[in-house]
C-alpha positions as CSV (number, residue, x, y, z in Angstrom):
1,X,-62.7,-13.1,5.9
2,X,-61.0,-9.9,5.1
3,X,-57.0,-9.8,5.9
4,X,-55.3,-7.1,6.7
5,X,-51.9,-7.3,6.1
6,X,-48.9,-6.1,8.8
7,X,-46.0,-4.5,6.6
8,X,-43.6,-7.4,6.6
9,X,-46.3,-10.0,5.1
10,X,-47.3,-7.4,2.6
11,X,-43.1,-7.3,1.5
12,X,-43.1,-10.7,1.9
13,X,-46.0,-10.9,-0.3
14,X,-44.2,-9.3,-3.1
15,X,-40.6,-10.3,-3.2
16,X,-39.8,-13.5,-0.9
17,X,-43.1,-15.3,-0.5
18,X,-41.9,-18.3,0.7
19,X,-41.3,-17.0,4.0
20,X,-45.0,-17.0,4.7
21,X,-46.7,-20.4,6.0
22,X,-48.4,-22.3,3.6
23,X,-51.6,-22.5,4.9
24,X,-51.2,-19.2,5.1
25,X,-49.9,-18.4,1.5
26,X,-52.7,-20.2,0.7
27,X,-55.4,-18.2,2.3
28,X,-53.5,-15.0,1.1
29,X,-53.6,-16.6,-2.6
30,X,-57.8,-17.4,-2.2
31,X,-59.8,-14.2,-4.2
32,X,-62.6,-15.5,-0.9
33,X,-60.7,-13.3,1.3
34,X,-59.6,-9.6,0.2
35,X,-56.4,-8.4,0.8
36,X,-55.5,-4.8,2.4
37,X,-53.0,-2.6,3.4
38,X,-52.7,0.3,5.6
39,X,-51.8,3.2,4.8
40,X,-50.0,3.2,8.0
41,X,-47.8,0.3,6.5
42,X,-47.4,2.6,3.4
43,X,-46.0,5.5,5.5
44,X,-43.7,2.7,7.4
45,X,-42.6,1.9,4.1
46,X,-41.5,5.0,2.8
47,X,-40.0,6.0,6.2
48,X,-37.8,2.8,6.5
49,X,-36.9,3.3,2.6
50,X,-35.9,7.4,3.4
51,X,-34.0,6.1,6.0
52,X,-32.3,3.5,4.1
53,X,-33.2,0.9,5.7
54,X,-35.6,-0.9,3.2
55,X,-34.1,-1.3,-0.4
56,X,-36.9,-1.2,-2.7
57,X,-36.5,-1.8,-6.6
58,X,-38.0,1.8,-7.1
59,X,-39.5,4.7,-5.1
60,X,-42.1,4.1,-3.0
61,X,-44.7,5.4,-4.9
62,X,-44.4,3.5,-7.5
63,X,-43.2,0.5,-6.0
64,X,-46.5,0.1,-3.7
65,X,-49.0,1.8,-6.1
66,X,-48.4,-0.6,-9.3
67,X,-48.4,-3.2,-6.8
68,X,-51.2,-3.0,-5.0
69,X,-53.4,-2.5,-8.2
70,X,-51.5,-5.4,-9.7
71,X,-52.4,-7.7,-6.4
72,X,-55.8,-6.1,-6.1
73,X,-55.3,-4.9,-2.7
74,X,-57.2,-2.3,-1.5
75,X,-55.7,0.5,1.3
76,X,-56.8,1.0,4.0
77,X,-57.2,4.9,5.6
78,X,-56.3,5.8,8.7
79,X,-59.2,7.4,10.5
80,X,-59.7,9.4,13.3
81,X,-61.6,6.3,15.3
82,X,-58.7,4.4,14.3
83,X,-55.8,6.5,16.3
84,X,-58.2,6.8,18.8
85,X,-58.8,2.8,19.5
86,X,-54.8,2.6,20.1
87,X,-55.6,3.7,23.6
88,X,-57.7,1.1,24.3
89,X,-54.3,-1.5,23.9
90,X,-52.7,-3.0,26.0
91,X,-48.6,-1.8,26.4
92,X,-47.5,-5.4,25.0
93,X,-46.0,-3.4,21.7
94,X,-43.9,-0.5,21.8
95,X,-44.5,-0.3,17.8
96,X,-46.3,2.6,16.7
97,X,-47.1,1.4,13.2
98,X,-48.0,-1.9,14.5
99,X,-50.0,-0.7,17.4
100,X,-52.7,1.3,15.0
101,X,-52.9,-1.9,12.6
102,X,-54.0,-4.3,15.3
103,X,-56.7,-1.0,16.7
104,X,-57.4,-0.9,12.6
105,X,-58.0,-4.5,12.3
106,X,-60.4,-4.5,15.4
107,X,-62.4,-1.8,14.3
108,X,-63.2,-3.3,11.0
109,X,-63.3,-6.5,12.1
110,X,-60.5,-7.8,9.9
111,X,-58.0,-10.2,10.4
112,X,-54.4,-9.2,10.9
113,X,-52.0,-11.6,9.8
114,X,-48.5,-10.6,10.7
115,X,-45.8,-13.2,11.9
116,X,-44.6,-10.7,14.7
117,X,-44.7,-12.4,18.4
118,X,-45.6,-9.4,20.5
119,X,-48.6,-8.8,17.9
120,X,-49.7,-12.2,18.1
121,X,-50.0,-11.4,21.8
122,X,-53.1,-9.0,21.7
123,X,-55.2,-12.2,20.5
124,X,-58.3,-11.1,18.4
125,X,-58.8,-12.1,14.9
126,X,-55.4,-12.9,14.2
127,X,-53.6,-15.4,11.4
128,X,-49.5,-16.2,11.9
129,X,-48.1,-15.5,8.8
């Protein structure tokens, strides 16, 4: 199964771990299933960081880059189909950024794992973080 991660598992991922379920952390940690992340979650990233918001240890760029190589996660584009598929949501989430991973994560047929409530609520392939 191939998980896609929702920005706060990703962070999690890389500086607080713990806060992720074990069974969880576990699946996250098994080479079985590959790891990815958006490149919506890498524009949310740099957005919240502009904006002060998210302290990072260095820029952005360098932050997610080394670390997604160093993880072996690969990124995910946004396409066209993508943007398109949030329209067939439901209202549950007011989240932007959130709203095209769960139409991203339905079109591939990827897991999300995310430990966000109203996410969980879409149903799908999910996994609480």
């Amino acid at each position: 199964m191939t998980l896609l991660l929702d920005t706060h598992v990703w962070l999690w991922l890389q500086t607080s771990p713990h806060r992720i379920a074990a069974e969880t952390l576990q699946l996250l940690e098994d080479p079985a299933h590959p790891l990815v992340l958006s490149a919506a979650s890498v524009w949310e990233i740099t957005i919240k960081h502009a904006l002060g918001k998210l302290p990072l240890p260095e820029p952005p760029s360098s932050f997610v880059m080394l670390r997604l190589t160093r993880h072996g996660v690969r990124a995910l584009a946004i396409e066209v189909a993508h943007t398109l598929a949030v329209a067939d949501l439901p209202p549950l989430h007011a989240d932007p950024f959130d709203r095209l991973l769960i139409a991203q994560a339905r079109a591939e047929r990827m897991t999300l794992v995310t430990a966000d409530p109203t996410v969980l609520l879409y149903g799908g392939p999910m996994l609480r973080a």
